[in-house]
Backbone as CSV, one residue per row, in Angstrom:
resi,resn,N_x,N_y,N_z,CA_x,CA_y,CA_z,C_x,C_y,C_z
1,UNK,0.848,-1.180,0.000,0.000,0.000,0.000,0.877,1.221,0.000
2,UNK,0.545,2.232,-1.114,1.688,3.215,-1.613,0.410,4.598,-0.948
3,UNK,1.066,4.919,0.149,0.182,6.420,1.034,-0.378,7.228,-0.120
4,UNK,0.137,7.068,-1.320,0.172,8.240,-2.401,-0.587,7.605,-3.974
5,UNK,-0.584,6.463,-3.688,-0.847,5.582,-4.914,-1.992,4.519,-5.013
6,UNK,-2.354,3.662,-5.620,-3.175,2.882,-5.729,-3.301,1.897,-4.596
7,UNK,-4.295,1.051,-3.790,-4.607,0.010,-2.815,-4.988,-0.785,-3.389
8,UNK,-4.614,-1.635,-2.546,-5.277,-3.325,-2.824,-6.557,-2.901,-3.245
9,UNK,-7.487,-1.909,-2.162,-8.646,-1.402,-2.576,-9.058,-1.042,-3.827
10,UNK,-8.263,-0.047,-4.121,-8.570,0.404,-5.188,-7.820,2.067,-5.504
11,UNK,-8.074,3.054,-6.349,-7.578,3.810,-6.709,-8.311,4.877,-5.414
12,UNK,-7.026,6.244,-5.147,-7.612,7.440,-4.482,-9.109,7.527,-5.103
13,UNK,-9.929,8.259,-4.431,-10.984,8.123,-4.669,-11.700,9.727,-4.386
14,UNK,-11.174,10.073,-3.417,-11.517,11.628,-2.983,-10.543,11.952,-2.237
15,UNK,-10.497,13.690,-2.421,-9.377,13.975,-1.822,-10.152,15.941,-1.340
16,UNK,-9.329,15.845,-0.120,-10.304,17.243,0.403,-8.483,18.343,0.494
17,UNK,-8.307,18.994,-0.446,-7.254,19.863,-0.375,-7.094,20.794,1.087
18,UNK,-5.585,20.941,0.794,-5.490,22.294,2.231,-6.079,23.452,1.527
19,UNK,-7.003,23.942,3.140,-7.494,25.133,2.358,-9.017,24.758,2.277
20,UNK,-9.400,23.480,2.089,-10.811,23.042,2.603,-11.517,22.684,3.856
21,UNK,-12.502,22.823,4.075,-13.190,22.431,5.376,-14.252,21.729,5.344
22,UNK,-14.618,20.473,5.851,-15.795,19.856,5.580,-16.637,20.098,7.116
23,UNK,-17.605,20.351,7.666,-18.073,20.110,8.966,-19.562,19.271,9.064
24,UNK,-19.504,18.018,9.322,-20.588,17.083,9.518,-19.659,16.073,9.237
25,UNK,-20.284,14.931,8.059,-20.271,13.690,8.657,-19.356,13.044,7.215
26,UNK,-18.451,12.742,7.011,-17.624,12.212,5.638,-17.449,10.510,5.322
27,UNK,-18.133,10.469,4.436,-18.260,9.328,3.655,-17.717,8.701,2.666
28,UNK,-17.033,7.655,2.739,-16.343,7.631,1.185,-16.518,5.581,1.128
29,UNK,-15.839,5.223,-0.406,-15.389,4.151,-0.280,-13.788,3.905,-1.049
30,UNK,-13.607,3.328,-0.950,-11.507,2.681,-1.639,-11.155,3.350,-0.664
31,UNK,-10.894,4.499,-1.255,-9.161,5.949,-0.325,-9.960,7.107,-0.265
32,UNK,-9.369,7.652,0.604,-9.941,9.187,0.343,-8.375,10.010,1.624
33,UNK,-8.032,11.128,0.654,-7.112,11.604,1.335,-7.430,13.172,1.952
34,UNK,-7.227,13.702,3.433,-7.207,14.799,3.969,-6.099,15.436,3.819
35,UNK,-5.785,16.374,2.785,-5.082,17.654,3.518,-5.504,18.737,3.953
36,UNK,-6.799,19.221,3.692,-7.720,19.673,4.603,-8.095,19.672,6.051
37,UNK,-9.238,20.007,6.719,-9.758,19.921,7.393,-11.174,19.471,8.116
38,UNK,-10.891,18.626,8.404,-12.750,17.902,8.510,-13.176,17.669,10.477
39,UNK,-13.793,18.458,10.576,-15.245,18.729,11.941,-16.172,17.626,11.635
40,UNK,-16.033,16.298,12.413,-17.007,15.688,12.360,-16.397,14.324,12.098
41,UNK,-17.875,13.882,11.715,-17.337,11.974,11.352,-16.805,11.837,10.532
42,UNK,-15.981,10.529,10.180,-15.550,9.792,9.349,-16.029,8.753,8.999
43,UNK,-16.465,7.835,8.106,-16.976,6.503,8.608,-17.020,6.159,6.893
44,UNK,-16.192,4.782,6.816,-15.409,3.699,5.450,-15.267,2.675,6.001
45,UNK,-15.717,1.892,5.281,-14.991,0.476,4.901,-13.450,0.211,4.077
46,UNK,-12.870,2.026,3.506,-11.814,2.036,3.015,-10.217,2.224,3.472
47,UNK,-9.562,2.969,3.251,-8.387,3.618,3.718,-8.614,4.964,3.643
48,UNK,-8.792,5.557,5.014,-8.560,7.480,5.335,-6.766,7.306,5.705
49,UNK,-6.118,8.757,4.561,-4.892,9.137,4.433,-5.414,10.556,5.170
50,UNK,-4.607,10.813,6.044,-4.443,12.144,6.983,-2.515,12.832,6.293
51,UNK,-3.199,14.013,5.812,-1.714,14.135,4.743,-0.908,15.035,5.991
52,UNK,-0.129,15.437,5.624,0.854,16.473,6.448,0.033,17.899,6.542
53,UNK,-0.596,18.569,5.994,-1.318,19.167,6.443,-2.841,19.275,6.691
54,UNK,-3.180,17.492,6.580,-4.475,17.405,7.009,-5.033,17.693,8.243
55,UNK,-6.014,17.863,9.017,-6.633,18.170,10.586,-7.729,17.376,10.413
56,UNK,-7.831,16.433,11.424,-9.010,15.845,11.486,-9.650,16.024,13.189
57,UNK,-10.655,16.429,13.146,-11.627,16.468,14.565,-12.927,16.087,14.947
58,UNK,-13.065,14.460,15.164,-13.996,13.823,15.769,-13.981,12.341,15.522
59,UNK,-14.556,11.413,15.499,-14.766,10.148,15.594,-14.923,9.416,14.300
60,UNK,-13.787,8.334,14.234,-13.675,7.693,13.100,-13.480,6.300,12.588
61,UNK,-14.099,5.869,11.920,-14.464,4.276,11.767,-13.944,4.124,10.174
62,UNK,-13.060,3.425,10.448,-12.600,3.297,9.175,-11.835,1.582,9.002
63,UNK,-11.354,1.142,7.977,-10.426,-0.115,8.054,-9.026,-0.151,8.309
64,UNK,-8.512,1.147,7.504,-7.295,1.311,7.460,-7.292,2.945,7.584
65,UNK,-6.217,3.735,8.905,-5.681,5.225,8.590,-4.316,5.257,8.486
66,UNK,-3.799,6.023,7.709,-2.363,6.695,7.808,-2.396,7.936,8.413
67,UNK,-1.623,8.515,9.341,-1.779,10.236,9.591,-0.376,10.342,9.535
68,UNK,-0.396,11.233,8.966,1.122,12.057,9.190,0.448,13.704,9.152
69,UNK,-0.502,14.331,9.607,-1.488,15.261,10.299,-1.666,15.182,11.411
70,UNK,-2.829,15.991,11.485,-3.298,16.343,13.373,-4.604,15.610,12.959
71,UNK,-5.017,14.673,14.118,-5.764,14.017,14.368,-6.257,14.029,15.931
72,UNK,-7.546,14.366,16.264,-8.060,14.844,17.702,-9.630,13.753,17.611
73,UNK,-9.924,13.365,18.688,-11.352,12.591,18.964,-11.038,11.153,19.561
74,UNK,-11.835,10.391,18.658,-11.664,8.357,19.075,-11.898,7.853,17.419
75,UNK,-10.824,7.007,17.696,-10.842,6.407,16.429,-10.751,4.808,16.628
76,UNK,-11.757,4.139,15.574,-12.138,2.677,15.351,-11.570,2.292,14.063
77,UNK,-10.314,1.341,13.883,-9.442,0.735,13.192,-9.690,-0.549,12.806
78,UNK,-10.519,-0.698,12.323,-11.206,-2.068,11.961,-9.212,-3.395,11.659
79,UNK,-8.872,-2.303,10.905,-7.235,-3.463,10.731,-6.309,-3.010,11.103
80,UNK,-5.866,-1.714,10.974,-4.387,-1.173,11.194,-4.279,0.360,10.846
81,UNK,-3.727,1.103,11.581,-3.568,2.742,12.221,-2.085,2.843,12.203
82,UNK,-1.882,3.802,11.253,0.113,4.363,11.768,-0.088,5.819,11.615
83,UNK,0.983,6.031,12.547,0.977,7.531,12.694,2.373,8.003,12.458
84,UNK,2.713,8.340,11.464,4.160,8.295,10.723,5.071,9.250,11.807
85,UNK,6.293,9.665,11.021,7.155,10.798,11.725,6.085,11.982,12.170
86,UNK,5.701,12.683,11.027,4.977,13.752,11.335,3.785,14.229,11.949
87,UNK,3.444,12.401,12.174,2.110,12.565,12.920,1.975,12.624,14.234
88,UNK,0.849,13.607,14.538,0.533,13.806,15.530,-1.366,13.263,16.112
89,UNK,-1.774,12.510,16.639,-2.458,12.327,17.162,-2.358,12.528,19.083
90,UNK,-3.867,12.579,18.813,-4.499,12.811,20.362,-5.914,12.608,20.432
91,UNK,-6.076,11.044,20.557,-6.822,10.327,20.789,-7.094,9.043,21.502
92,UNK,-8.370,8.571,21.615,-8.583,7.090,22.062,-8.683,6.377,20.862
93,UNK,-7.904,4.870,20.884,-7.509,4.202,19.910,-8.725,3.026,20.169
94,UNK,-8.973,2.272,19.367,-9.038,1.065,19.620,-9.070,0.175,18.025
95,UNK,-7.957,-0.349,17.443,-7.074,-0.771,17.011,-6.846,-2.353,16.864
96,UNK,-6.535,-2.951,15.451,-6.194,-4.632,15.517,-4.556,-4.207,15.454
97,UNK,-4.310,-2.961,14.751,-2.308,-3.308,14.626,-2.303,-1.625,14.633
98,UNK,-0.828,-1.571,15.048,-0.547,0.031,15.610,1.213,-0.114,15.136
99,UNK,1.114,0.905,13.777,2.477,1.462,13.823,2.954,2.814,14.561
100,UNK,3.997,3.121,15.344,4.180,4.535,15.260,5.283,4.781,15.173
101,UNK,5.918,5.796,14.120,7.357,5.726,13.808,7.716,6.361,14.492
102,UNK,9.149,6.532,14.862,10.179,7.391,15.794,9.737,9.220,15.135
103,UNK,9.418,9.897,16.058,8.957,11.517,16.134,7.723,11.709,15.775
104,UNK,6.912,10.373,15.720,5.166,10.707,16.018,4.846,11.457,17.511
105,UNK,3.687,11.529,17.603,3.510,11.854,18.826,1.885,11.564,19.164
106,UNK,1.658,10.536,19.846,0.928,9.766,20.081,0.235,10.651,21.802
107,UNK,-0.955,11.072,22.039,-1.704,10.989,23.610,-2.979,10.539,23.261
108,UNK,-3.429,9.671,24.455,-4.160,9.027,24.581,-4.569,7.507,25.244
109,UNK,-5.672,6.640,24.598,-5.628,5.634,25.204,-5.754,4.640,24.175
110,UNK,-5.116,3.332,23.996,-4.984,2.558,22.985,-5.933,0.881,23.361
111,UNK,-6.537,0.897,23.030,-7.413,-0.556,23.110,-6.737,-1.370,21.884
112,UNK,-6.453,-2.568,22.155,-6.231,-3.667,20.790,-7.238,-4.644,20.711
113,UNK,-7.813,-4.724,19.538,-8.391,-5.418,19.026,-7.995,-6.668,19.007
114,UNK,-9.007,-7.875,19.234,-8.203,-9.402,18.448,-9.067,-9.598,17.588
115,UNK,-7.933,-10.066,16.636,-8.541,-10.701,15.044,-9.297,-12.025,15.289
116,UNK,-10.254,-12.797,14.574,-10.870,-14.026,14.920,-9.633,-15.214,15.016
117,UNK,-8.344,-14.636,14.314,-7.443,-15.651,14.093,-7.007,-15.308,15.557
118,UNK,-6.622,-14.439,16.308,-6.137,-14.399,17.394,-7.306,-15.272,18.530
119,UNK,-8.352,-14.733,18.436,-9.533,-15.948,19.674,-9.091,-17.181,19.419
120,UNK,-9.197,-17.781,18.166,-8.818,-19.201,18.018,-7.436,-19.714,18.589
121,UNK,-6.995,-18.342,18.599,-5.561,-19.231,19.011,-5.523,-19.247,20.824
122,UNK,-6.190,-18.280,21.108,-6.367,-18.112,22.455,-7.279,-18.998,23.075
123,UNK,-8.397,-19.826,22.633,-9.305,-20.780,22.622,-8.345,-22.186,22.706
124,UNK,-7.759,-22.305,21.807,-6.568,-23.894,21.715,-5.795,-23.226,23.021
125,UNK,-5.404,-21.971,23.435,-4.333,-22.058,24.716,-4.630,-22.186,25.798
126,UNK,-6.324,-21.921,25.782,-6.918,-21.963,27.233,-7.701,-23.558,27.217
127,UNK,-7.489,-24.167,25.868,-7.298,-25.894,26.492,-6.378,-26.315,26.845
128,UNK,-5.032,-25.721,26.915,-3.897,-26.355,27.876,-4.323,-26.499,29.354
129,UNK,-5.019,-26.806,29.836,-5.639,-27.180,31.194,-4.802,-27.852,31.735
130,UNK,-4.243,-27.643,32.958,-3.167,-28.679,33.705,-3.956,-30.285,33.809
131,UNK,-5.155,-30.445,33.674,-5.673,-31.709,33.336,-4.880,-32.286,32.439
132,UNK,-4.776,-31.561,31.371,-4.283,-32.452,30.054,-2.879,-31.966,29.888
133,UNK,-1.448,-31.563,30.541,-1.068,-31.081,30.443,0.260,-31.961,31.023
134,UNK,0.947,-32.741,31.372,2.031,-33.862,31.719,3.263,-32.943,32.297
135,UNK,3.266,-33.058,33.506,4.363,-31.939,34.248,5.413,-33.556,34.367
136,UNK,6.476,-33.161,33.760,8.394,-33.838,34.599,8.140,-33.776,35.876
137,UNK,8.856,-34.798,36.277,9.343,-35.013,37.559,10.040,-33.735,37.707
138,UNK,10.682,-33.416,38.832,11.508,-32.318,39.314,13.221,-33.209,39.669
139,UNK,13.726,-33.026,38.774,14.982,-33.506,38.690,15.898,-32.841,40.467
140,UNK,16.636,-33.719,40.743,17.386,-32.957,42.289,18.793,-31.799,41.830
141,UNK,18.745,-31.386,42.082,19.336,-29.679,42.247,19.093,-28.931,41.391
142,UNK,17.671,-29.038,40.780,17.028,-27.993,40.321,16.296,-27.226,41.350
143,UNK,16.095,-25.713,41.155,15.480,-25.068,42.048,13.744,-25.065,41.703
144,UNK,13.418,-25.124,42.698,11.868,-24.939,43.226,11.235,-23.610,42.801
145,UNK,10.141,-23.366,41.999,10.362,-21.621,41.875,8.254,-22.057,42.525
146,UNK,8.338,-21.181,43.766,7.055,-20.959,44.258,6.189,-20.041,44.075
């Protein structure tokens, strides 16, 4: 996935220039990139790009964000959130995967998501039950850990 170029999704799709302001509720599907400014919702099944001089302010549901902008509210990451060098967020996360590169600047609170592949795996670990589970003898001058 090229921040600037075509997605698995599909091609940019909308793009709100610096110098624009949207205030209510923003809708898109594939990409849609902010260098603008948007008051209000977000809400895709696509990829929101937060450019270097994008501003975003309020609550956002999306699959995939990039910010390297200002980003303020709670944001819902259906797959994966990075907040590059230049980004700045200040928000509540809740997130399946979290990049943040060295001179982001991240406040807030971060929830992680588990993927269905992660329950399953956590489901097979919580059948390791010491029932079914065959402990060694304790060999002599090994230590005891209580």
């Amino acid at each position: 996935m090229s921040m600037f170029g075509k997605t698995s999704q599909g091609d940019l799709n909308g793009f709100l220039d610096a110098g624009s302001h949207i205030q209510g509720e923003l809708r898109f599907e594939d990409t849609f990139r902010v260098d603008g400014r948007v008051e209000g919702g977000v809400v895709s099944d696509g990829v929101l790009i937060v450019g270097d001089r994008g501003e975003i302010d309020g609550e956002i549901r999306v699959r995939r964000i990039f910010v390297s902008g200002v980003l303020r509210g709670r944001v819902d990451a259906e797959e994966y959130l990075e907040i590059t060098s230049n980004g700045r967020v200040f928000a509540d996360l809740e997130v399946a995967n979290l990049k943040i590169e060295e001179g982001a600047v991240f406040e807030g609170r971060c929830s992680m998501k588990t993927s269905a592949k992660d329950s399953k795996r956590a489901e097979k670990q919580d059948d390791a039950t010491p029932s079914n589970v065959t402990r060694l003898p304790q060999r002599s001058g090994d230590t005891k850990v209580s």
